[in-house]
C-alpha positions in Angstrom: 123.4 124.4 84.1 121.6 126.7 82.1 118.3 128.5 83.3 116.0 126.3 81.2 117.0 123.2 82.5 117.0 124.7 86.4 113.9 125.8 86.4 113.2 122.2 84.4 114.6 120.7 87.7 112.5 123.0 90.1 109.3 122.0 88.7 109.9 118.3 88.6 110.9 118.9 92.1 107.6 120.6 92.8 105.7 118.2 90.9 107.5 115.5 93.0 106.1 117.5 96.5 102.6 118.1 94.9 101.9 114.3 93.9 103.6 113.0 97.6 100.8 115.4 99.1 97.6 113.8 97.1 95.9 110.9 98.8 95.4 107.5 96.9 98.9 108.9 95.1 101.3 109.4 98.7 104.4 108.0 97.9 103.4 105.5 95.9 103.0 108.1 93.1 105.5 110.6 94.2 108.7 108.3 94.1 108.2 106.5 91.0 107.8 109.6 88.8 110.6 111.3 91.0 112.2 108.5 89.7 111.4 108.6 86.1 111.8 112.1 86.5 115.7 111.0 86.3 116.3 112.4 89.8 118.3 110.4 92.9 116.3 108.2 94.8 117.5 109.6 97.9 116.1 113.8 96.7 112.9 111.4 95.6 112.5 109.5 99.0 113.4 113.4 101.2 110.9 115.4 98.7 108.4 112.3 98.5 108.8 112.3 102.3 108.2 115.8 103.0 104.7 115.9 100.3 103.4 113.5 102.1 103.6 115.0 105.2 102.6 118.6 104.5 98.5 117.9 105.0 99.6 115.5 107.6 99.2 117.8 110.3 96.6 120.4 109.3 94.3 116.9 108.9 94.9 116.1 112.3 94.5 119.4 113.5 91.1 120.1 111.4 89.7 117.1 110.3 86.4 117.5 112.0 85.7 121.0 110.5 87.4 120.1 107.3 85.6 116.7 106.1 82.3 117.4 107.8 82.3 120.5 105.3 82.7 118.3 102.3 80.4 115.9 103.4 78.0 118.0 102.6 78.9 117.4 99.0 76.9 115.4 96.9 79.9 114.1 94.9 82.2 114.5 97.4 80.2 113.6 100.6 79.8 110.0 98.7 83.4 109.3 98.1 83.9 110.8 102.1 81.7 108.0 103.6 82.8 105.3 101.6 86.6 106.0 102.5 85.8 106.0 106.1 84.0 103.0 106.2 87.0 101.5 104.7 89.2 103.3 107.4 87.2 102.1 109.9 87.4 98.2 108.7 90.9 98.8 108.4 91.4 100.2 111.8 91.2 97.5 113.6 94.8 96.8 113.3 95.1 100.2 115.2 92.5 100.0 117.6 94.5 96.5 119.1 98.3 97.3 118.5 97.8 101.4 119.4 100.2 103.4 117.9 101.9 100.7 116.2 99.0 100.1 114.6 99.1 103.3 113.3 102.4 103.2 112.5 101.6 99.9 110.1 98.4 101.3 108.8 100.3 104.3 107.4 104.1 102.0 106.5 102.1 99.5 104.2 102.5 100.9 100.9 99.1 99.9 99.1 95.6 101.6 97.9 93.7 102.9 100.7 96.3 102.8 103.2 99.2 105.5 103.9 99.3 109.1 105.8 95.7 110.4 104.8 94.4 107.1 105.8 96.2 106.8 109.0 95.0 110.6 110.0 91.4 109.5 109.1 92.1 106.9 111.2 93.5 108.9 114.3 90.6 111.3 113.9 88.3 108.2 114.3 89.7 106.5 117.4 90.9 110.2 119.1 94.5 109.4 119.0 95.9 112.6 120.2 97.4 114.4 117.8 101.3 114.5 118.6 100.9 110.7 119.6 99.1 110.5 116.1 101.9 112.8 113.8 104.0 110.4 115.3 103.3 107.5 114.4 102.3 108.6 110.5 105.8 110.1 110.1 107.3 106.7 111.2 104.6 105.1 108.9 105.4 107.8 106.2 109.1 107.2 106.5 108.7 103.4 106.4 106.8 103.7 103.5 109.2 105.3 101.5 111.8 102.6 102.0 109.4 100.1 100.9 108.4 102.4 98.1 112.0 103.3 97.1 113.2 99.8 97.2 110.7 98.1 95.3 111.4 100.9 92.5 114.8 100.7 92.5 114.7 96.5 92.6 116.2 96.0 95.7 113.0 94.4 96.7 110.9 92.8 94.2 107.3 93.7 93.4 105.8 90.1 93.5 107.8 89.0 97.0 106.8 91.8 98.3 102.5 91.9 97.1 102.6 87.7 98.0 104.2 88.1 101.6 101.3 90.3 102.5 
């Protein structure tokens, strides 16, 4: 393997990571373009996997400072309090199953749902914060099956969007 096509590799690897870590993208981005990237599904579902998990915990551990900050934002402060009044109709799934709740919030692979959502959600119902990483990893890790079978056809796009 020449050094072109490595570093080629490194930064589609990277790029897999960086997209996994975005909210609204989560996996749903990540493992597609990992995927289209040409590499395996199983380095797209570990890197996917671990993106989406890197703001994970500093969220749970920071939210308050972090999103009260950026409230303060015109632009930004807008877009915060409209996502957590969705959170917060979405919640209700977590505030009556708990944890599993969580856990499903975070696993269910569409738009406003997935690890950033399920930490906004935590944050809102003070879920402690091991329970809380917990239950997103589980969620995170669910999610990626989903993700990765639907992508790779084992599971087909229209089953799976009616069934919900």
């Amino acid at each position: 393997m020449s050094l072109d096509n490595l570093f080629l590799l490194i930064k589609e690897e990277l790029i897999v990571v960086g997209v996994a870590t975005l909210p609204i993208f989560e996996l749903r981005g990540s493992i597609p373009l990992g995927v289209s990237f040409g590499l395996s599904i199983y380095k797209v579902y570990f890197l996917s996997v671990l993106g989406n998990l890197i703001p994970v915990l500093p969220l749970l551990l920071f939210f308050k400072f972090f999103f009260h900050k950026l409230e303060k934002v015109k632009f930004v402060g807008k877009f915060f309090s409209w996502w957590f009044r969705r959170v917060e109709k979405k919640s209700e799934s977590v505030k009556k199953w708990g944890f599993w709740g969580l856990v499903l919030l975070v696993a269910i692979p569409l738009p406003v749902t997935g690890a950033w959502t399920g930490t906004v959600a935590a944050n809102l119902l003070e879920i402690k914060t091991k329970k809380a990483f917990l239950a997103i990893l589980i969620g995170v890790l669910i999610a990626g099956l989903v993700v990765s079978s639907v992508v790779k056809g084992i599971i087909s796009t229209h089953l799976f969007i009616r069934s919900l």
